[in-house]
VEXNULO-77332 format. One record per residue (C-alpha): residue number from 0; x, y negated, z. Coordinates in Angstrom, 1 decimal. Each point is the difference from the previous one (the first is absolute). Layout:
<atoms>
ATOM   resi       xx       yy       zz
ATOM    NUM        X        Y        Z
...
</atoms>
This chain:
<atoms>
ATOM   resi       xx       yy       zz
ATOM      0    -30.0    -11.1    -52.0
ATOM      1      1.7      3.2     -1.3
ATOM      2      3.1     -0.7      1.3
ATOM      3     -1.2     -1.5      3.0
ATOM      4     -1.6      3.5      0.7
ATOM      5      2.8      1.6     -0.5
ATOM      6      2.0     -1.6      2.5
ATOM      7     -2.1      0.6      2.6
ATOM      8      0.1      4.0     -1.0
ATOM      9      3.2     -0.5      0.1
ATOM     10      0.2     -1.5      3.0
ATOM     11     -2.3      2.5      1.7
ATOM     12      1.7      2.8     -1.4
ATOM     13      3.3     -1.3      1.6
ATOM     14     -1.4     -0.6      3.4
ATOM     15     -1.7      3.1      0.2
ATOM     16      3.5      1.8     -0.5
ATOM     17      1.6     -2.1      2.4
ATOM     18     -2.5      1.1      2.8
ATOM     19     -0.6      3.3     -1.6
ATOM     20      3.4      0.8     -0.4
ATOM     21      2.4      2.3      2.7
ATOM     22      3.3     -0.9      1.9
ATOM     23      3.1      0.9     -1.5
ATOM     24      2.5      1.4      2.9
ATOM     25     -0.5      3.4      2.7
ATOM     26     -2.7     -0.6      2.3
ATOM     27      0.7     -0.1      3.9
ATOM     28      0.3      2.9      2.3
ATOM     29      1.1     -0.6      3.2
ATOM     30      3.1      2.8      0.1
ATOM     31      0.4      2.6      2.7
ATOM     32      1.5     -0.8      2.8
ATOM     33      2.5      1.9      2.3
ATOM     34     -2.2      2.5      1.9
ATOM     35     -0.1      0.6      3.9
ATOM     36     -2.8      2.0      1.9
ATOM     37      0.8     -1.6      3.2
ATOM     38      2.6     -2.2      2.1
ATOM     39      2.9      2.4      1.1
ATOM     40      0.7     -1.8      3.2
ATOM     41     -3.8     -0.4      1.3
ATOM     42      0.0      4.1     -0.1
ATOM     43     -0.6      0.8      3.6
ATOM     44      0.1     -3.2      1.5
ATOM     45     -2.9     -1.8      1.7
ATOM     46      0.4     -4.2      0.4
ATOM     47     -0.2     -0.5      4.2
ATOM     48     -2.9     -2.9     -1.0
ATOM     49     -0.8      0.1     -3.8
ATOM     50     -2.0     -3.0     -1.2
ATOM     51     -1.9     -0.9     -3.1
ATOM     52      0.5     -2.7     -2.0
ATOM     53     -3.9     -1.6     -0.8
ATOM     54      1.2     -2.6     -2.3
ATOM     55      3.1     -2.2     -1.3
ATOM     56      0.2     -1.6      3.4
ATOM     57      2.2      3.5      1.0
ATOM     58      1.9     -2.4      2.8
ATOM     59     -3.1      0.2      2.4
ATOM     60      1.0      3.6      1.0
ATOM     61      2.6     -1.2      2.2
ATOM     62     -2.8     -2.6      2.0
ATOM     63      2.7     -2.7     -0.3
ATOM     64     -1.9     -3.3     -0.8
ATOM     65      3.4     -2.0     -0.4
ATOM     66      1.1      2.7     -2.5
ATOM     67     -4.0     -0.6     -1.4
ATOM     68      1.1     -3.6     -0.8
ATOM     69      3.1      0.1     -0.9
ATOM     70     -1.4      2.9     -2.6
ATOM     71     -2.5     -2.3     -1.0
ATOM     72      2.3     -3.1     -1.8
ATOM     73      2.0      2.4     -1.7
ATOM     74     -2.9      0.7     -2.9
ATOM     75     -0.6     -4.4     -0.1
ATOM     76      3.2     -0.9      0.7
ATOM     77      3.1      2.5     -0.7
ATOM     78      2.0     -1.4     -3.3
ATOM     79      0.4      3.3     -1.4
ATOM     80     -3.4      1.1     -0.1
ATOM     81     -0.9     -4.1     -1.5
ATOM     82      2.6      1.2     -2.8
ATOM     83     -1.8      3.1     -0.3
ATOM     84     -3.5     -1.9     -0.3
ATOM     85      1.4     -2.2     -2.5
ATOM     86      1.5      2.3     -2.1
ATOM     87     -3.5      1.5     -0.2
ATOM     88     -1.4     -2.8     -0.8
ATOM     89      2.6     -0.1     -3.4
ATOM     90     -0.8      3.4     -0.7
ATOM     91     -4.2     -0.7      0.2
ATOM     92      0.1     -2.6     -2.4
ATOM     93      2.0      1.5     -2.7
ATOM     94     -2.3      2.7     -0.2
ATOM     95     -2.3     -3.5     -1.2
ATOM     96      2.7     -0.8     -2.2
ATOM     97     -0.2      3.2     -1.8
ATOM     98     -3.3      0.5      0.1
ATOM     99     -0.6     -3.3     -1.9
ATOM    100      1.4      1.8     -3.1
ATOM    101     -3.1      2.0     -0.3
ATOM    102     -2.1     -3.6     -1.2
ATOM    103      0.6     -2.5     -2.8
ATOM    104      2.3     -2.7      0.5
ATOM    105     -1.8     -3.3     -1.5
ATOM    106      2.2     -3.2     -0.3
ATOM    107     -0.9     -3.6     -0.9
ATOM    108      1.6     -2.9     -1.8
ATOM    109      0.0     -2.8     -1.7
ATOM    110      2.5     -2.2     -1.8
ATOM    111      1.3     -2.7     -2.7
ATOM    112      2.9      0.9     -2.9
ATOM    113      1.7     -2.5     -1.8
ATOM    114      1.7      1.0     -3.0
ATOM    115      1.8     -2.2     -3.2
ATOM    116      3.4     -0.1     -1.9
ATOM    117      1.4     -2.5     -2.0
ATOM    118     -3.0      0.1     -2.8
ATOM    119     -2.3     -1.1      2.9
ATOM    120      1.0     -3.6     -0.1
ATOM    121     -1.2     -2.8     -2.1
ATOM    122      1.3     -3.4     -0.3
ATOM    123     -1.6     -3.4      0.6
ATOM    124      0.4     -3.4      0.9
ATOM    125      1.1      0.7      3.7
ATOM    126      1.5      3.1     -0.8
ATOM    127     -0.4      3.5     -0.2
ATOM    128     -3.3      1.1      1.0
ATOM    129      0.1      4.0      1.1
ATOM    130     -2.6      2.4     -1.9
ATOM    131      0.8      3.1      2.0
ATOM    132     -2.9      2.6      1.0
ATOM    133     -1.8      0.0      3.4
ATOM    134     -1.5      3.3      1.1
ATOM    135     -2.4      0.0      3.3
ATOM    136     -0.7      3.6      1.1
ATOM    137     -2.5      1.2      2.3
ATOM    138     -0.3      4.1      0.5
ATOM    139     -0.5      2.7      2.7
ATOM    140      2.0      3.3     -0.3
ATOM    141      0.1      3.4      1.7
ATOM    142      1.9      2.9     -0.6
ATOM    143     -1.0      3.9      1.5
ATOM    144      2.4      2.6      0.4
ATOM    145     -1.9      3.3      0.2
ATOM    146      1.4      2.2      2.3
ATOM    147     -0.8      3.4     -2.4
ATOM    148      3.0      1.8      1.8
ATOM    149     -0.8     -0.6      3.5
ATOM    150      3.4     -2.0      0.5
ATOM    151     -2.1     -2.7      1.9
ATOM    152     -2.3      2.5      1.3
ATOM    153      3.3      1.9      1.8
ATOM    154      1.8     -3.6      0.6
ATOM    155     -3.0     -0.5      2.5
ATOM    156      0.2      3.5      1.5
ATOM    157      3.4     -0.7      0.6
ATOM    158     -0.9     -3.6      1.2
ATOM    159     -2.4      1.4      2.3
ATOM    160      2.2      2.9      1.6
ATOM    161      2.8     -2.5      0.5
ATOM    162     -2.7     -2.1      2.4
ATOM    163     -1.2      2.8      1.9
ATOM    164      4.0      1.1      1.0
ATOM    165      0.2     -3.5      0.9
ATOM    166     -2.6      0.0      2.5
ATOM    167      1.1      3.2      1.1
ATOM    168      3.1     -1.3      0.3
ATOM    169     -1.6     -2.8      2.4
ATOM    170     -1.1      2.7      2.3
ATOM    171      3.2      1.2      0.5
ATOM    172      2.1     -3.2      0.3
ATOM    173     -3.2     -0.7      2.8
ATOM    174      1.0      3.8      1.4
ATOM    175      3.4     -0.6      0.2
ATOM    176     -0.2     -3.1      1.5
ATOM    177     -2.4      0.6      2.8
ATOM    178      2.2      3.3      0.4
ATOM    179      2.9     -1.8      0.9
ATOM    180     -1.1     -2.8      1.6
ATOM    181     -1.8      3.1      2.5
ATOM    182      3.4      1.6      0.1
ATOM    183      1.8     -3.2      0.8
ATOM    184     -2.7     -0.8      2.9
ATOM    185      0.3      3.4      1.1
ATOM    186      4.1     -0.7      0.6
ATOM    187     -0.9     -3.6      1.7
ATOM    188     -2.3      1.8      2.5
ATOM    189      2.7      2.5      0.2
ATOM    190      3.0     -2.9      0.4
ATOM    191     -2.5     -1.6      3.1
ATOM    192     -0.3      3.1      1.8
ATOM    193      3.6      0.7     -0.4
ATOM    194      0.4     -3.5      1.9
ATOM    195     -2.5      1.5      2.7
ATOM    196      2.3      2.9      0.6
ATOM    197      2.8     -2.3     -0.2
ATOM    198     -1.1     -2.3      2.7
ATOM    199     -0.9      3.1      1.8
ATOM    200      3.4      1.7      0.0
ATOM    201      1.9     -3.5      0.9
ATOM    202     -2.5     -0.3      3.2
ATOM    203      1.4      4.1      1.2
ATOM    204      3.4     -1.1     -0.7
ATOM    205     -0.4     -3.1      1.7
ATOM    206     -1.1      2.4      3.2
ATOM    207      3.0      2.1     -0.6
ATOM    208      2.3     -3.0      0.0
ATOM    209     -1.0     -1.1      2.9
ATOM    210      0.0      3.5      1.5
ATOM    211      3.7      0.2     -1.2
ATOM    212      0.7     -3.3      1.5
ATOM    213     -1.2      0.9      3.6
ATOM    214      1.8      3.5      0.1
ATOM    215      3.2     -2.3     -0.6
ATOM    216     -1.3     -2.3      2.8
ATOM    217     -0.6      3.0      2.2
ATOM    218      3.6      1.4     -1.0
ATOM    219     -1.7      2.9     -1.7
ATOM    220      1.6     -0.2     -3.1
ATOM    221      2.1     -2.1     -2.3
ATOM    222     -0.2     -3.3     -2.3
ATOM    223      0.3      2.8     -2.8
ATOM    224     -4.0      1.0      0.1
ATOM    225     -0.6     -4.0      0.0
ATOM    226      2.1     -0.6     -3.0
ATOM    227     -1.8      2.8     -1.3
ATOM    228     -3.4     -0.7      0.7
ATOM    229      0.3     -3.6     -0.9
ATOM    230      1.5      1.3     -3.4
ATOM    231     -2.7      2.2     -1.0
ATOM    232     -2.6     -3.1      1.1
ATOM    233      2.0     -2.6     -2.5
ATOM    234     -0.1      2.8     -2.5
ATOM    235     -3.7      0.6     -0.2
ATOM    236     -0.5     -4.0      0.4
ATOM    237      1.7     -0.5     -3.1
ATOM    238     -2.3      2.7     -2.0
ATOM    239     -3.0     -2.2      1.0
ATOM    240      1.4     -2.7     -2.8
ATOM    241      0.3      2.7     -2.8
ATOM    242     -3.5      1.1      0.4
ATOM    243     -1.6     -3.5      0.5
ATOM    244      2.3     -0.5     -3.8
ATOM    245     -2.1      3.1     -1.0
ATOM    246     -3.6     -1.3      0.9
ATOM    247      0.6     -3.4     -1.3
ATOM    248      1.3      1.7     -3.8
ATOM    249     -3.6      2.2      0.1
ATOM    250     -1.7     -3.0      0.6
ATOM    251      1.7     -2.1     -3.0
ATOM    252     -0.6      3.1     -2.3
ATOM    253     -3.9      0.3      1.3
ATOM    254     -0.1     -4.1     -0.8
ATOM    255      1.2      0.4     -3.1
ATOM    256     -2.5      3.5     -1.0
ATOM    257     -3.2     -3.0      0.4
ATOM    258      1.6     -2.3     -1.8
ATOM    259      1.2     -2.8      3.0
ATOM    260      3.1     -1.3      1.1
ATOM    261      1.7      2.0      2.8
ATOM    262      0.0     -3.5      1.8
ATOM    263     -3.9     -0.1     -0.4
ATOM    264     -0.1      3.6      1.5
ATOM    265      0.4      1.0      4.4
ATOM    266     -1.6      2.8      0.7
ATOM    267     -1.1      0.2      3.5
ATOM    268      1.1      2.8      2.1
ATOM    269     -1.9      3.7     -0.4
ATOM    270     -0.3      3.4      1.3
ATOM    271      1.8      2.4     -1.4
ATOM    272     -2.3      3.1     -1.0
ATOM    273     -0.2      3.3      1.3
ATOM    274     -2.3      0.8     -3.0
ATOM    275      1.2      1.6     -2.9
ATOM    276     -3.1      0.7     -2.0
ATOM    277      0.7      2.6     -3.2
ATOM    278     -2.1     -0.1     -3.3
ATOM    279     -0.8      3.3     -1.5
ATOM    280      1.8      0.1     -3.4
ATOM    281     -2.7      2.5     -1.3
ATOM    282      1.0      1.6     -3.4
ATOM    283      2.5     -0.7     -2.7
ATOM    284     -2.4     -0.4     -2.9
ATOM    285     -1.5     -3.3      2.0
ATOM    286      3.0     -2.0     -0.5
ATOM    287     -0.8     -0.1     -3.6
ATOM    288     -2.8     -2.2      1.1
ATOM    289      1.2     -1.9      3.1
ATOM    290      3.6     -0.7     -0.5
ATOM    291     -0.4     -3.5     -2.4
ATOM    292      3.7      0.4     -1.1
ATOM    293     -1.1      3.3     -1.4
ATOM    294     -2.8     -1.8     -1.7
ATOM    295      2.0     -2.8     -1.2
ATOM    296      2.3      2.6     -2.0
ATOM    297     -2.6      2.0     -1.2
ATOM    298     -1.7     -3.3     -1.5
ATOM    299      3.3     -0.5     -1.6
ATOM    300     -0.3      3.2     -1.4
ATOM    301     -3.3     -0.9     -1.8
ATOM    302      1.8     -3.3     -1.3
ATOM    303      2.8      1.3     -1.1
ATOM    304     -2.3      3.2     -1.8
ATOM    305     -2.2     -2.9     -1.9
ATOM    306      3.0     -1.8     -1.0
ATOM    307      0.7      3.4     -2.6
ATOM    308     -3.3     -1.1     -1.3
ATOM    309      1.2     -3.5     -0.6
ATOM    310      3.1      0.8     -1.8
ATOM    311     -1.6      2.6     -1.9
ATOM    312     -2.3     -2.3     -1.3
ATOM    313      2.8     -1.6     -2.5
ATOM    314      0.0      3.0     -1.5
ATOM    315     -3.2     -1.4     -1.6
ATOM    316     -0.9     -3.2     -2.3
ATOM    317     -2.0     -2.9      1.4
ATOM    318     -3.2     -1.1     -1.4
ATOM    319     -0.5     -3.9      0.9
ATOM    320     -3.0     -2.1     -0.6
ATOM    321      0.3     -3.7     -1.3
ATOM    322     -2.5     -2.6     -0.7
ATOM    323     -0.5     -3.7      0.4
ATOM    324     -2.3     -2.8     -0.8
ATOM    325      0.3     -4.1     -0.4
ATOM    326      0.1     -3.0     -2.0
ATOM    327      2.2     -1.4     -2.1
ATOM    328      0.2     -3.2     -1.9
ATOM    329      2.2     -3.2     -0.8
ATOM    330     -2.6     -2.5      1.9
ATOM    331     -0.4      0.4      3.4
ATOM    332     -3.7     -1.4     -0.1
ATOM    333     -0.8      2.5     -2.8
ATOM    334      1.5      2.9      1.5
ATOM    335     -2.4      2.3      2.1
ATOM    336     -2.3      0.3     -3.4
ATOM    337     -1.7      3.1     -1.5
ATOM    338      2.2     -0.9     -3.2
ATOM    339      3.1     -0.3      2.2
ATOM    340     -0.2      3.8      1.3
ATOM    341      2.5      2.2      0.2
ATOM    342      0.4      3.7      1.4
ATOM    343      1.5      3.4      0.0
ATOM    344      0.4      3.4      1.6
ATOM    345      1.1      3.4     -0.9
ATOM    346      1.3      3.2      1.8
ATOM    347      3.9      0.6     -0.4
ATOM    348      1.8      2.8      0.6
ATOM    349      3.6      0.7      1.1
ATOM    350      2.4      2.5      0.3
ATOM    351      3.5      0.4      0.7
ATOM    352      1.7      1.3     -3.0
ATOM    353      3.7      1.0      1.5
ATOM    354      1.0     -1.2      3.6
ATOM    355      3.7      1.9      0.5
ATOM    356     -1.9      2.4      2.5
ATOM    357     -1.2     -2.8      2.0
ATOM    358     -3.1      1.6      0.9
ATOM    359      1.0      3.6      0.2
ATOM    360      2.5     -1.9      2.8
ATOM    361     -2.6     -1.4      1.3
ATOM    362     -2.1      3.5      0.5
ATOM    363      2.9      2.0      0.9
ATOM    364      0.5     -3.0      2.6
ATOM    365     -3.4      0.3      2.0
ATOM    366      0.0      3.7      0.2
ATOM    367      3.6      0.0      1.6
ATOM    368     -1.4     -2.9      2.4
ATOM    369     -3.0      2.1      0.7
ATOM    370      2.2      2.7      0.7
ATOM    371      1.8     -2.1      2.5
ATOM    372     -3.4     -1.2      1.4
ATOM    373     -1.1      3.8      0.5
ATOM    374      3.2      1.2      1.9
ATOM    375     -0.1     -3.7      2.1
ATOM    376     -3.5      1.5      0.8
ATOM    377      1.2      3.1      1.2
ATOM    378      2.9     -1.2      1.5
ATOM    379     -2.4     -2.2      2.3
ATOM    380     -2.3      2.9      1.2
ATOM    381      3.2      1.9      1.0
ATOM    382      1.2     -3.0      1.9
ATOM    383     -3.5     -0.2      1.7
ATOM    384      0.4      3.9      0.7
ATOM    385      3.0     -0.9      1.8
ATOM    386     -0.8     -2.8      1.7
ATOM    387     -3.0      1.6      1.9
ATOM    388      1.7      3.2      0.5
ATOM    389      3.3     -2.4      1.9
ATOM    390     -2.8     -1.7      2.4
ATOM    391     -1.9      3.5      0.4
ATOM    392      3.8      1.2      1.1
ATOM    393      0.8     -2.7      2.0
ATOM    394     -3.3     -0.6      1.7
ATOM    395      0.1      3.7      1.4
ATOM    396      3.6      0.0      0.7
ATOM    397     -0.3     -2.8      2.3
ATOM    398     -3.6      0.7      1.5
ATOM    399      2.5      3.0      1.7
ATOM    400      3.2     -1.9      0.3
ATOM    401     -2.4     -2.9      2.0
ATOM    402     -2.1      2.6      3.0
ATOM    403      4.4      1.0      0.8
ATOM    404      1.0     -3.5     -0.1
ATOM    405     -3.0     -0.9      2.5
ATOM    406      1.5      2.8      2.2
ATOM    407      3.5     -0.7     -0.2
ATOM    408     -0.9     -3.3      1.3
ATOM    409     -2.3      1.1      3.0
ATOM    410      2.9      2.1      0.9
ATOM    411      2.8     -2.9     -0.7
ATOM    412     -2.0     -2.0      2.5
ATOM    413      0.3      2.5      2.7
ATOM    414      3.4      0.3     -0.5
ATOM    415      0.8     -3.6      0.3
ATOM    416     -1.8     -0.4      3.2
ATOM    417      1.3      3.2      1.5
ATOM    418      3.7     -1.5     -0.9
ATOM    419     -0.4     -3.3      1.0
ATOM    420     -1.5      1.2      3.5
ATOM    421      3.2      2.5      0.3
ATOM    422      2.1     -2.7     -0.8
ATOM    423     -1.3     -1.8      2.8
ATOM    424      0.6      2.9      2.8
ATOM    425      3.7     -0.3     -1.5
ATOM    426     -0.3      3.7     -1.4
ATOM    427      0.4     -0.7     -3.7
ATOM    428      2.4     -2.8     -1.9
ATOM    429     -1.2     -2.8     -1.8
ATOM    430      1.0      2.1     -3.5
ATOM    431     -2.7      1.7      0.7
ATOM    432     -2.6     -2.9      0.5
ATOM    433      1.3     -1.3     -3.5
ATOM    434     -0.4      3.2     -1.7
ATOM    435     -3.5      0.8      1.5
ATOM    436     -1.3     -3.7     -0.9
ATOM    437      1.6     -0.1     -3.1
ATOM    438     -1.8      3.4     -1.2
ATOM    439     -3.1     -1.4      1.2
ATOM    440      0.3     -3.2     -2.3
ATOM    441      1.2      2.1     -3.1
ATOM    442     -3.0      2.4      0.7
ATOM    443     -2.4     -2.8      0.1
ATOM    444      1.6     -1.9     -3.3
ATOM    445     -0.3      3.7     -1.2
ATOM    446     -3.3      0.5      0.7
ATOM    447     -1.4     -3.6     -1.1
ATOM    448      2.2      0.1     -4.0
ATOM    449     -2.0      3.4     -0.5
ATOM    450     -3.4     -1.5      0.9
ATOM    451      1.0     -3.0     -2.1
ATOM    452      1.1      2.6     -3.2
ATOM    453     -3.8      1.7      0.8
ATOM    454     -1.5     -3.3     -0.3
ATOM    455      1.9     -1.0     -3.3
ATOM    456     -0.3      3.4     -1.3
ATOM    457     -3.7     -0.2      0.8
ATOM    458     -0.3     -3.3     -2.4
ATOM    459      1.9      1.6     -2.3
ATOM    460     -2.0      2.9     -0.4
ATOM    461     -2.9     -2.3     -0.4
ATOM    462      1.7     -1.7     -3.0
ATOM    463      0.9      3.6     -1.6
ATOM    464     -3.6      1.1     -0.2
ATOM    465     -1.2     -3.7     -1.4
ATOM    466     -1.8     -1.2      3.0
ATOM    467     -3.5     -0.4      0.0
ATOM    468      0.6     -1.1     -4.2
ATOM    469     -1.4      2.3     -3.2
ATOM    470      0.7      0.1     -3.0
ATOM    471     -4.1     -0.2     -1.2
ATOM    472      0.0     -3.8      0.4
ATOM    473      2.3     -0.4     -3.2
ATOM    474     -3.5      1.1     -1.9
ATOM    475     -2.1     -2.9      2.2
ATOM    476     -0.2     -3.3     -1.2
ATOM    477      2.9     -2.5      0.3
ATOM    478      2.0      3.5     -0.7
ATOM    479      0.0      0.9      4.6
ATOM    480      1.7     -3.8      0.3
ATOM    481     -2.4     -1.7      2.9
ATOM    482     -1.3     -3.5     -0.8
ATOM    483      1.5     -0.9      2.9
ATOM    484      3.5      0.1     -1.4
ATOM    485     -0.5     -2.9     -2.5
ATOM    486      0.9     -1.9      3.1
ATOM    487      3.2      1.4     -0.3
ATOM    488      1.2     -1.9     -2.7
ATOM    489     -1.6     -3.3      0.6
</atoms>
């Protein structure tokens, strides 16, 4: 009875200092990050149609329901962002793995031993007759590592950090994807009104082919402005195939980005927007929470800060808990009897009397990786400075460049039809048809690439701010990763 008292003191005792009993290792503090009071390039510069991103859907600001669709498969269907998921998935249950240290580990078994030697034989008339020993076993074990240090306690910490970068780093393989799959549309809608333009220009020099050919008829002028017109029709002909080419690679990429075949993919034909809506980027200091790449490496800052913890932890002996309980007895039908009992248990303690620096490595190790975490951290928050502060640029650069490319190509227009009529009356050459119709097309090609670049910019911006995405669901349950993604990697 005494002793059996004084086991459970001692157990008591031990499990009290277990849960009692503080962390080894620095606790986290999420480090400065580079400061900025505001966006350089937004300074004096007011979006033409700003709009506001209500949620994660950020794609319905351009009112594109194909776009809307296509957006759509990318978070069920895109093999990136299933890689992502499942990688997440990994990461969630060794944070069970780990955790499981913190309870007993209890084991059953059961079993038969044989054992004899050359004394365990005995002759008679039909031989030798074996009179080895026969053991039967019955027992239940468990063992209890105490975690007195906090090495379990700063494993999970770790554990748990490492699943919440994951699922941040789900919401930015989703971000980049639907970014580039909206860039990629934006340059297939861009490739199909090139062909409209196309078409366009080969009708006008079909007109001044046949102008050409009629001043010949009429004596007028030479075979030269035929040759010439019919040469600069061929020409532009020939472009049509090299854009088509274009249109048909942005669909196979946009097939691809939701996870289809490009054979399984036609997109039908679409207007090409006039629309370039432009999010506000609002303040530096929100990137922190809405850019999920920044959240990913801030999470692996945590992980890699716990992991000090962990390694410091050998630093300190082990106190293990061991018991078990059974039967044991040379006749199997005799052997679960009060006379046949057997048990044990007893704390142990253990300590690691010389290593070669193995765990000094070990610490020295972590605090160079977090380190490395801290400037990766940094280094990403730069990286989003810059990104926003290039759309900012190039979303106001071409807002201008766009209202003079409209007007150089109200003003191209008028100087085509003003040739081509002069050209008729005889009192130009045909040069200067081709040069007149030539500007126009370059100033329309001009005109079309910059809206294009505003759209892609646009998209772009989107992605640099983190879309409609926050950092706050990494604290909800499921660590910010939607149930709806589990059908991601079925």
């Amino acid at each position: 009875m005494i002793r059996k008292r004084a086991a459970n003191v001692l157990i008591g005792t031990a499990c009290a200092l277990a849960l009692t009993a503080c962390a080894v290792g620095p606790n986290y503090h999420r480090p400065a990050a580079p400061p900025s009071a505001a966006f350089k390039e937004e300074q004096g510069w007011t979006p033409a149609k700003p709009a506001q991103i209500a949620n994660e859907q950020w794609w319905s600001i351009y009112d594109d329901p194909m776009l809307s669709s296509l957006e759509q498969q990318v978070e069920v269907s895109n093999q990136n962002v299933k890689a992502a998921v499942a990688t997440y998935y990994a990461a969630r249950e060794a944070i069970t793995i780990d955790r499981s240290g913190f309870f007993p580990s209890i084991s059953l078994g059961a079993g038969e031993t044989r054992s004899g030697g050359v004394g365990t034989y005995s002759s008679s008339a039909t031989g030798l007759i074996s009179t080895g020993h026969r053991v039967y076993t019955l027992d239940a074990s468990g063992s209890w590592d105490l975690d007195i240090w906090g090495r379990l306690r700063r494993e999970v910490e770790s554990d748990v950090a490492k699943a919440q970068e994951d699922a941040a780093d789900i919401a930015a393989a989703r971000l980049s994807a639907q970014d580039t799959l909206a860039q990629d549309y934006f340059q297939l809608r861009a490739a199909e009104e090139e062909l409209r333009i196309l078409k366009t220009t080969v009708q006008a020099y079909k007109v001044s082919l046949q102008i050409a050919q009629n001043q010949v008829n009429a004596g007028t002028t030479t075979l030269a402005d035929v040759y010439s017109a019919r040469t600069q029709l061929e020409d532009t002909v020939a472009q049509e195939n090299s854009v088509q080419l274009t249109r048909d690679e942005m669909e196979h990429a946009i097939a691809v980005l939701v996870g289809k075949p490009p054979s399984q993919v036609s997109l039908a034909q679409g207007e090409f927007t006039s629309t370039v809506p432009v999010v506000p980027s609002g303040l530096p200091s929100q990137l922190l929470l809405r850019r999920p790449d920044i959240a990913a490496a801030e999470r692996a800052l945590e992980s890699a800060n716990a992991q000090i913890g962990v390694a410091e932890a050998g630093w300190f002996p082990s106190l293990t808990l061991t018991g078990s309980y059974g039967y044991e007895s040379s006749a199997l039908s005799t052997l679960v009897r009060a006379s046949n009992n057997v048990w044990s248990w007893g704390p142990s303690l253990a300590d690691t009397a010389l290593n070669a620096g193995a765990t000094l490595g070990q610490v020295r190790e972590n605090r160079a990786l977090y380190d490395a975490a801290v400037a990766t951290y940094r280094e990403t928050v730069l990286s989003a400075f810059q990104q926003v502060e290039n759309d900012l640029a190039t979303l106001k650069h071409l807002q201008t460049e766009y209202t003079q490319d409209k007007l150089a190509v109200v003003d191209a227009e008028r100087s085509a039809a003003l040739t081509l009529n002069q050209y008729r009356a005889g009192t130009v050459a045909y040069s200067s048809v081709i040069v007149a119709q030539t500007a126009l097309y370059d100033a329309q090609i001009t005109e079309l690439g910059v809206q294009s670049q505003r759209l892609v910019a646009s998209a772009d911006l989107v992605d640099a701010i983190g879309g409609g995405w926050s950092s706050a669901q990494l604290s909800q349950r499921n660590y910010g990763v939607r149930e709806t993604l589990k059908s991601t990697v079925d």
